[in-house]
N, CA, C and O atoms as a GROMACS GRO file, in nm:
protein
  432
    1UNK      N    1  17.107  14.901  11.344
    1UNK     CA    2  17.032  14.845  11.454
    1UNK      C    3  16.989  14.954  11.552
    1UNK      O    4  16.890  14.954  11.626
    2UNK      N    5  17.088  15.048  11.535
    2UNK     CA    6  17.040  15.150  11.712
    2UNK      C    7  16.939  15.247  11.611
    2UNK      O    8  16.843  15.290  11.675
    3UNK      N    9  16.941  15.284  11.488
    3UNK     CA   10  16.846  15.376  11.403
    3UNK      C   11  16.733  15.278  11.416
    3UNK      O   12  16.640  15.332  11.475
    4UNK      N   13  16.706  15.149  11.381
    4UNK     CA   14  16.560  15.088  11.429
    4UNK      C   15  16.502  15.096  11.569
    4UNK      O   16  16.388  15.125  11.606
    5UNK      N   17  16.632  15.057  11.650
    5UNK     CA   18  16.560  15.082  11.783
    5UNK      C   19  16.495  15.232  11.828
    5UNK      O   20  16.404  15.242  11.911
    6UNK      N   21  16.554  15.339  11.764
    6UNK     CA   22  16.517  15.451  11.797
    6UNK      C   23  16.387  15.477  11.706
    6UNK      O   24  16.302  15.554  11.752
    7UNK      N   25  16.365  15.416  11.576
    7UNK     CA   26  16.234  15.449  11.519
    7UNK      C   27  16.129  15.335  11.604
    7UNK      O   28  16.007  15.351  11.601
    8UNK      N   29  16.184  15.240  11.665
    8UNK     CA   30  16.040  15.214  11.750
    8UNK      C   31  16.009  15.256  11.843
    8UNK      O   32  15.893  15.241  11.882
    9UNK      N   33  16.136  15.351  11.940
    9UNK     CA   34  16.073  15.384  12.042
    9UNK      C   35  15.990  15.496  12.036
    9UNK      O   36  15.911  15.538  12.120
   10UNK      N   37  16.020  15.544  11.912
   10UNK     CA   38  15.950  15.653  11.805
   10UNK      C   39  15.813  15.649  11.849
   10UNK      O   40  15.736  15.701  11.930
   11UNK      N   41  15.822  15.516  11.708
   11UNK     CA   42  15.653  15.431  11.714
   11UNK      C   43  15.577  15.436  11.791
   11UNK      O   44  15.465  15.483  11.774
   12UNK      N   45  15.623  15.385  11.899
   12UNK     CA   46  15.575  15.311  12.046
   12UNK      C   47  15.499  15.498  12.074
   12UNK      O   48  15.383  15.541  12.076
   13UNK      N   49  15.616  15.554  12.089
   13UNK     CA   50  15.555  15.712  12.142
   13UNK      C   51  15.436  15.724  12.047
   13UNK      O   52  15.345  15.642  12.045
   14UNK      N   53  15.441  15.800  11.990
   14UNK     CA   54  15.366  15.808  11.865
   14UNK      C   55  15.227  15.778  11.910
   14UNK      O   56  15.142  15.859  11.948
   15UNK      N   57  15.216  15.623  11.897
   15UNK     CA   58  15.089  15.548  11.959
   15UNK      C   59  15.065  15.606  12.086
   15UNK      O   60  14.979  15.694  12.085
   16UNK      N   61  15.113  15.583  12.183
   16UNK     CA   62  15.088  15.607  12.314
   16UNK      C   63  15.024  15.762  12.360
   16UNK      O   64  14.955  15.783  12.460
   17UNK      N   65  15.068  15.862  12.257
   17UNK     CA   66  15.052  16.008  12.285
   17UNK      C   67  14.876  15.966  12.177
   17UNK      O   68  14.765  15.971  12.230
   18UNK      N   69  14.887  15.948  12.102
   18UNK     CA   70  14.743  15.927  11.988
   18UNK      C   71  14.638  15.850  12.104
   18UNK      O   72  14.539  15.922  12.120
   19UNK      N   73  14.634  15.767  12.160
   19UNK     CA   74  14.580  15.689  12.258
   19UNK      C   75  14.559  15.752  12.377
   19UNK      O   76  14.449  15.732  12.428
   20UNK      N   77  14.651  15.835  12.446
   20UNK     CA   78  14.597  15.912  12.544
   20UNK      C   79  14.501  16.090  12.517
   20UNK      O   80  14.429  16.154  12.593
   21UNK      N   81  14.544  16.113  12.388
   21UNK     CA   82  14.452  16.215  12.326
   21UNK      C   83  14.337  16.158  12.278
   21UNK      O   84  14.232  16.221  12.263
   22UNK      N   85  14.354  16.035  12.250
   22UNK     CA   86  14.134  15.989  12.213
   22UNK      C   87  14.133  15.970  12.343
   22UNK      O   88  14.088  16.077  12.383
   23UNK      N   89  14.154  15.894  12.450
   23UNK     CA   90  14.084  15.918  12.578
   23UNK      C   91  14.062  15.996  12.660
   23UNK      O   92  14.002  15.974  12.765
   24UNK      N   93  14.125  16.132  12.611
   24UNK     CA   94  14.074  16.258  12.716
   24UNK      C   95  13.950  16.342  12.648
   24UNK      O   96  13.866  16.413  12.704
   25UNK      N   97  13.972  16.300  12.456
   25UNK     CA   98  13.846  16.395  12.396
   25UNK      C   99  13.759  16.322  12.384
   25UNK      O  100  13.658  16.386  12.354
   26UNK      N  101  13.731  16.168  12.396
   26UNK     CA  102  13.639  16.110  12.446
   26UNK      C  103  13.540  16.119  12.523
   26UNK      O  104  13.425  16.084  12.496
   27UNK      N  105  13.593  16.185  12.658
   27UNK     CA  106  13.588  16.207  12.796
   27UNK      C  107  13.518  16.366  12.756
   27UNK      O  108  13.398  16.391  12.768
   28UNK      N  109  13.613  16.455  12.710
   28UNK     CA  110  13.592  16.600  12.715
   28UNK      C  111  13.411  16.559  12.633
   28UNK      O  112  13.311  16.591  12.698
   29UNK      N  113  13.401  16.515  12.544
   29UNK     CA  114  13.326  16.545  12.423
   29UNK      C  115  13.148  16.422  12.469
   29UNK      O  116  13.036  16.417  12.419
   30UNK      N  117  13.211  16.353  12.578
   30UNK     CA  118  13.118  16.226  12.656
   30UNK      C  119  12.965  16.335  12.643
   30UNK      O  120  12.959  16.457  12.658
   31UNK      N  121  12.892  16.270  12.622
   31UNK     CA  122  12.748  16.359  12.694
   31UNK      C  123  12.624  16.210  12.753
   31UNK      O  124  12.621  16.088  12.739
   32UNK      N  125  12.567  16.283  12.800
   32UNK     CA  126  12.440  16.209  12.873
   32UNK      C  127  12.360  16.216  12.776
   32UNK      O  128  12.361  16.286  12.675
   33UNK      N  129  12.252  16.095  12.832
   33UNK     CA  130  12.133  16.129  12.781
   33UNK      C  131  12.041  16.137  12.906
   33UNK      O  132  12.048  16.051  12.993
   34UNK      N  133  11.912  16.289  12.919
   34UNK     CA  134  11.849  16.322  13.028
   34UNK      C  135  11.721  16.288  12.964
   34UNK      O  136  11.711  16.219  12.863
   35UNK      N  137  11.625  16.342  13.028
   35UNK     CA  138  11.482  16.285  13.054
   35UNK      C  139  11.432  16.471  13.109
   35UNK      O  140  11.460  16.483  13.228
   36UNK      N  141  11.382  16.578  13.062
   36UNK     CA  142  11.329  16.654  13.115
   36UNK      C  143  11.130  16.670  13.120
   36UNK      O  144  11.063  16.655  13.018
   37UNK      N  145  11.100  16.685  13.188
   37UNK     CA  146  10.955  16.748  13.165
   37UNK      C  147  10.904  16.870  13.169
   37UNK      O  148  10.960  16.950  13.244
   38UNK      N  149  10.823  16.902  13.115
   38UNK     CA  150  10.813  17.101  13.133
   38UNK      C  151  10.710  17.137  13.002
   38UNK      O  152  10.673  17.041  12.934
   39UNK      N  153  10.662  17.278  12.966
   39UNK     CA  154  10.612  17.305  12.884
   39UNK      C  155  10.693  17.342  12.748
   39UNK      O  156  10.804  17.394  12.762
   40UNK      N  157  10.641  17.316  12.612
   40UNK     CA  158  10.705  17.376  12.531
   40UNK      C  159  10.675  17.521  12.481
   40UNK      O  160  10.552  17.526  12.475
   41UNK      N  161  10.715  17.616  12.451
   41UNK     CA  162  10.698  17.768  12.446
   41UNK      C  163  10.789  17.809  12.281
   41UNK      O  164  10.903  17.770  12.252
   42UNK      N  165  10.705  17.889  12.201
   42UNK     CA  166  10.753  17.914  12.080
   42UNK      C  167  10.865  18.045  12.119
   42UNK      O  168  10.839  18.106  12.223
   43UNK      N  169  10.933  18.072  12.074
   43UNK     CA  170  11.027  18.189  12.101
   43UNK      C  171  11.041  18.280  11.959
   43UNK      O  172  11.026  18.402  11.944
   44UNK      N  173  11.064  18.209  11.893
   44UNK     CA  174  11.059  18.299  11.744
   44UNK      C  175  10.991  18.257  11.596
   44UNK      O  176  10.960  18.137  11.597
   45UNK      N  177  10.966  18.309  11.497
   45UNK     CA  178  10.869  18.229  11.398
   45UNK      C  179  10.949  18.304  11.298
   45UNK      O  180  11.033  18.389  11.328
   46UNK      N  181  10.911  18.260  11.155
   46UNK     CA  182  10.943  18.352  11.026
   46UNK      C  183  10.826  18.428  11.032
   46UNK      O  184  10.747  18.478  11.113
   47UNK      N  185  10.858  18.412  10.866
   47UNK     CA  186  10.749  18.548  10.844
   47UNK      C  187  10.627  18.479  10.772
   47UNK      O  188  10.548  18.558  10.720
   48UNK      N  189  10.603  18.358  10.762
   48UNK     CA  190  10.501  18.276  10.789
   48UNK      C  191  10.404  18.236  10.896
   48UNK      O  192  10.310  18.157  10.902
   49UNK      N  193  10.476  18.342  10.995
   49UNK     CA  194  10.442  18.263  11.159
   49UNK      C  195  10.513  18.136  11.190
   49UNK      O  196  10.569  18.138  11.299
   50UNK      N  197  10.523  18.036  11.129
   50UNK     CA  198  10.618  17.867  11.169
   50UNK      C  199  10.731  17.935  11.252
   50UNK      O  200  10.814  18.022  11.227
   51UNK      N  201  10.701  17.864  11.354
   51UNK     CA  202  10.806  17.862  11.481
   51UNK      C  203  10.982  17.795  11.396
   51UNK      O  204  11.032  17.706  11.328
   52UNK      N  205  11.004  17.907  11.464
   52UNK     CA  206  11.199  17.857  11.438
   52UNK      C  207  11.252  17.900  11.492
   52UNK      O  208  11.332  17.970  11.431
   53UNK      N  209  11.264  17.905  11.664
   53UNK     CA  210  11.324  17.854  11.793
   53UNK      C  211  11.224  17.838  11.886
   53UNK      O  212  11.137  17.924  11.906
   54UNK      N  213  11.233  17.686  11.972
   54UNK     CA  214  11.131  17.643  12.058
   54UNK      C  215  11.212  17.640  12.178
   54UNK      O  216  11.334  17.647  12.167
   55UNK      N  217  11.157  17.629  12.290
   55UNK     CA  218  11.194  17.627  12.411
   55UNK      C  219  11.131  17.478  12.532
   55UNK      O  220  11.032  17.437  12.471
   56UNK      N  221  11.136  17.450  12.572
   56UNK     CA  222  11.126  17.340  12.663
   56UNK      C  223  11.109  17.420  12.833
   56UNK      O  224  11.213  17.429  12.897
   57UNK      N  225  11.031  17.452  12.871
   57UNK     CA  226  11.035  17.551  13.019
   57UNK      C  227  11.041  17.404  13.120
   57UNK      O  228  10.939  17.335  13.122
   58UNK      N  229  11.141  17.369  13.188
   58UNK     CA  230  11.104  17.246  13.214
   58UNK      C  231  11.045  17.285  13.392
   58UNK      O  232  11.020  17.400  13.426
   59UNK      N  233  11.036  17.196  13.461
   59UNK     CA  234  10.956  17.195  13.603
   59UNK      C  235  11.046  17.302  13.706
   59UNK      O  236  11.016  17.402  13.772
   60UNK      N  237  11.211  17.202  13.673
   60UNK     CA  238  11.263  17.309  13.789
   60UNK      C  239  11.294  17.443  13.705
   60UNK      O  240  11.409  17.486  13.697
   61UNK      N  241  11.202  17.498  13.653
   61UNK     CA  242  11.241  17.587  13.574
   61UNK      C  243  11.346  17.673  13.518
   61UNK      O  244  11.371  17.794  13.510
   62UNK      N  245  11.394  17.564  13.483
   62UNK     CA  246  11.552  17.581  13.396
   62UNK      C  247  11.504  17.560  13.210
   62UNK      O  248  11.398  17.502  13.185
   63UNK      N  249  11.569  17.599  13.123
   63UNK     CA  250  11.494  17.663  12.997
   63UNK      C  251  11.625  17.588  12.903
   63UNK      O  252  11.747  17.608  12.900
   64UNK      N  253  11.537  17.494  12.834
   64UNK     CA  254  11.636  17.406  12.740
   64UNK      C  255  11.562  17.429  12.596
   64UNK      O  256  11.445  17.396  12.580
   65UNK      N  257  11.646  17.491  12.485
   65UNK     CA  258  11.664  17.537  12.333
   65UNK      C  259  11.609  17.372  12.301
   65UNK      O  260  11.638  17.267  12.360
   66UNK      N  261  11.506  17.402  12.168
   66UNK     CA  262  11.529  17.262  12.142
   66UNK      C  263  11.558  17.259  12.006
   66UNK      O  264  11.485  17.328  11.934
   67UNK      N  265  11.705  17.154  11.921
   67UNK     CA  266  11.723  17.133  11.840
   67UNK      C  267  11.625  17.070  11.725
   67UNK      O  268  11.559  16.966  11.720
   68UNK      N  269  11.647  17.196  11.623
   68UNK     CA  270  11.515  17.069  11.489
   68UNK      C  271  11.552  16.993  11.457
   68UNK      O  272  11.469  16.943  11.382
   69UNK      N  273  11.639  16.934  11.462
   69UNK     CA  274  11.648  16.825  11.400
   69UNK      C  275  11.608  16.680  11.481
   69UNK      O  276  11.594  16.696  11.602
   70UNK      N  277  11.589  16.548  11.432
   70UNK     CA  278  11.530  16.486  11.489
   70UNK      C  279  11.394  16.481  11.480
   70UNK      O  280  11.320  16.517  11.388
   71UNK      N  281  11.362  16.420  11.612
   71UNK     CA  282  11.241  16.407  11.689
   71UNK      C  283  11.207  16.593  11.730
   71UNK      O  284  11.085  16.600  11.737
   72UNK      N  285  11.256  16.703  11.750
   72UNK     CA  286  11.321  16.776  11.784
   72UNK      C  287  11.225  16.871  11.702
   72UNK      O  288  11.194  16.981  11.747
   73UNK      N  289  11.185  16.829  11.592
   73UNK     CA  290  11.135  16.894  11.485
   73UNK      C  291  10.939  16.893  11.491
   73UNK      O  292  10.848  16.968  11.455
   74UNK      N  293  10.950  16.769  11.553
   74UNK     CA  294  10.822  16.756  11.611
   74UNK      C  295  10.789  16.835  11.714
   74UNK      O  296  10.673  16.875  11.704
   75UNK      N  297  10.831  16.863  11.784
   75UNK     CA  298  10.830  16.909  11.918
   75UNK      C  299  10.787  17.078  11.907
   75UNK      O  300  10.699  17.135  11.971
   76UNK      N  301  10.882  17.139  11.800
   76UNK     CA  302  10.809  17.249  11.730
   76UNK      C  303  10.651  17.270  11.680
   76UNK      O  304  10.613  17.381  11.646
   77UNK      N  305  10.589  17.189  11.680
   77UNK     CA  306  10.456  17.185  11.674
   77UNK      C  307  10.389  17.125  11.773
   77UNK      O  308  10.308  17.034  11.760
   78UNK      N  309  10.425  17.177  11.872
   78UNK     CA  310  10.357  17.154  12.000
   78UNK      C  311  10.365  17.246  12.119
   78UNK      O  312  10.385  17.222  12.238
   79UNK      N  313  10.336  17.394  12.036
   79UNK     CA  314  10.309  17.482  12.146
   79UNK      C  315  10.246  17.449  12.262
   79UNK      O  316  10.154  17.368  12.267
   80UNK      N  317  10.314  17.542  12.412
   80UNK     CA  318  10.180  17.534  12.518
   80UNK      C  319  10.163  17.388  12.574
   80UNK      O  320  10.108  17.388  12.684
   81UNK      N  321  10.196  17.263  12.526
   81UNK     CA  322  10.209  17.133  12.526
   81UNK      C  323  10.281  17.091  12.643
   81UNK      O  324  10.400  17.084  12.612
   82UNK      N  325  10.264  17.060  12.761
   82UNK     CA  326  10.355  16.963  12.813
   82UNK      C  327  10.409  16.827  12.814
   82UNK      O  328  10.366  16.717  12.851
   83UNK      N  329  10.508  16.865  12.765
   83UNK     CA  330  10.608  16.715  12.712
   83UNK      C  331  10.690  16.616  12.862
   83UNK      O  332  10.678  16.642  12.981
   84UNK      N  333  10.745  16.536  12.816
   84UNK     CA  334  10.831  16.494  12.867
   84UNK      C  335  10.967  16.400  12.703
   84UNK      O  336  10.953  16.303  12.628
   85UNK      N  337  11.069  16.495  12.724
   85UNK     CA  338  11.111  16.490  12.657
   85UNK      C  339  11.242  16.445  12.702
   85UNK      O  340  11.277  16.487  12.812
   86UNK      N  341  11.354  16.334  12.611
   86UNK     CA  342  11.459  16.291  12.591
   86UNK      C  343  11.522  16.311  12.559
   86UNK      O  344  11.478  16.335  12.446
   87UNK      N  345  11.703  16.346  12.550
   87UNK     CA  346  11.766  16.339  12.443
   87UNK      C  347  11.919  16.424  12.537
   87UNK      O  348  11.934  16.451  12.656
   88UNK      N  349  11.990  16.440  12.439
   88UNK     CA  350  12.122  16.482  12.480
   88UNK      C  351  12.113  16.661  12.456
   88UNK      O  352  12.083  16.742  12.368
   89UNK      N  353  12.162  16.656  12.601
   89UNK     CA  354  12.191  16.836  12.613
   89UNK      C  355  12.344  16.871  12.600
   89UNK      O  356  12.432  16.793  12.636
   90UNK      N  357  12.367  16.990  12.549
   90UNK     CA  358  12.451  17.037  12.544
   90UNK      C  359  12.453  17.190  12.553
   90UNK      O  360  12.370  17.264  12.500
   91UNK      N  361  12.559  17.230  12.625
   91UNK     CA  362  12.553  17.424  12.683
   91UNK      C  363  12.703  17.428  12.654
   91UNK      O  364  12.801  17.359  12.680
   92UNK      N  365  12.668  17.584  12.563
   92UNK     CA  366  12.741  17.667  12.536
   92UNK      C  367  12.791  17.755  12.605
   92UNK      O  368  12.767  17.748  12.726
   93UNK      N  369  12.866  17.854  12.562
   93UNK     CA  370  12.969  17.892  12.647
   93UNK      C  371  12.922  17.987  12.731
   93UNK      O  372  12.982  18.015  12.835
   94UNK      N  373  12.774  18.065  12.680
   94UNK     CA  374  12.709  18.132  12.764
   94UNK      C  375  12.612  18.120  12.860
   94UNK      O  376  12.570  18.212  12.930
   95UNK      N  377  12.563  17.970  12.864
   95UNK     CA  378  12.517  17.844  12.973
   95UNK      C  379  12.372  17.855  12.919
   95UNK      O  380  12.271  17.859  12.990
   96UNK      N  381  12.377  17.860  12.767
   96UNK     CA  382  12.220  17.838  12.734
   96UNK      C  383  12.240  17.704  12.693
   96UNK      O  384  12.346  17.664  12.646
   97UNK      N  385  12.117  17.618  12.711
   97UNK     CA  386  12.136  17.450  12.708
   97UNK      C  387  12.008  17.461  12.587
   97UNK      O  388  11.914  17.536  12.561
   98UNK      N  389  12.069  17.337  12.532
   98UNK     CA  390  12.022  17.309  12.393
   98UNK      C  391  12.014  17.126  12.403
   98UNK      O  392  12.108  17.050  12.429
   99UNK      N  393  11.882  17.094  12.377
   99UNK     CA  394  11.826  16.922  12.360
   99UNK      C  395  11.840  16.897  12.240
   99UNK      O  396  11.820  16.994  12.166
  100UNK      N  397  11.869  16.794  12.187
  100UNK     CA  398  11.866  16.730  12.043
  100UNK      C  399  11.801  16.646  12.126
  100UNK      O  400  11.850  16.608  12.232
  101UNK      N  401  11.648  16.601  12.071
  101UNK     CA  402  11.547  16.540  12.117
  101UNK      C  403  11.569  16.416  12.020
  101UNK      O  404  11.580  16.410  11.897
  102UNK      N  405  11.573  16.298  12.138
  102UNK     CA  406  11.581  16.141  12.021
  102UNK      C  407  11.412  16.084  12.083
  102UNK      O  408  11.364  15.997  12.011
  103UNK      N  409  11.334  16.121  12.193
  103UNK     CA  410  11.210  16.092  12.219
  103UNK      C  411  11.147  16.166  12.305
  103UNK      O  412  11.203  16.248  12.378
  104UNK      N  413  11.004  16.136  12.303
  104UNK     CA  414  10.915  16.256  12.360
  104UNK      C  415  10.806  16.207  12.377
  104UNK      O  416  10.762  16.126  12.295
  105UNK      N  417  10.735  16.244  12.488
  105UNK     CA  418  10.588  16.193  12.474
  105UNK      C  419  10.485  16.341  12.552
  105UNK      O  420  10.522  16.444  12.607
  106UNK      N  421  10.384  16.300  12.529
  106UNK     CA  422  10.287  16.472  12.529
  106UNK      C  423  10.218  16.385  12.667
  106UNK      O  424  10.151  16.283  12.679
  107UNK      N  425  10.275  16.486  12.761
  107UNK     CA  426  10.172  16.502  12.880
  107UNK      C  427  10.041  16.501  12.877
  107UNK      O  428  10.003  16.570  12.782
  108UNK      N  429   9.939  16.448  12.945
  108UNK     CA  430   9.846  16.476  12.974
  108UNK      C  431   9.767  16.537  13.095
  108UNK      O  432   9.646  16.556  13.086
   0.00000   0.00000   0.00000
């Protein structure tokens, strides 16, 4: 009887520590979704010329990477273009910010 009681209070732990570690990397790992506007600007191409890193110069001129994938991929063919573009940012450890674009629409 006291070896069961001690494997539930086991249990009980167990759970409780698993449950408070998904709610802090939940939290850590949470992102937004923003709304920027700005120009898009090619930064690098192959050796085809095709752009393969784009940039987003947005208004308050702060400079967001934009992910190909997605919508994201479109956006690469739209040099010089002012967008207003959607999607979740994320910055690395050296505070360059990067969009995975889920929508976009071309300024006029």
């Amino acid at each position: 009887m006291k070896q069961n009681r001690r494997l539930w209070v086991l249990a009980i732990g167990f759970c409780s520590l698993f449950l408070a570690l998904s709610i802090a990397a939940g939290d850590l790992f949470a992102s937004e979704t923003v709304t920027i506007t700005g120009t898009v600007y090619e930064d690098d191409w192959d050796q085809n010329d095709k752009p393969i890193a784009v940039v987003i110069e947005a208004n308050d001129g702060e400079e967001y990477w934009v992910a190909s994938e997605g919508k994201g991929e479109e956006i690469f063919k739209l040099g010089e273009k002012d967008v207003k573009a959607t999607g979740v940012v994320v910055e690395d450890s050296e505070g360059r910010k990067t969009i995975k674009v889920t929508a976009y629409e071309i300024m006029e």
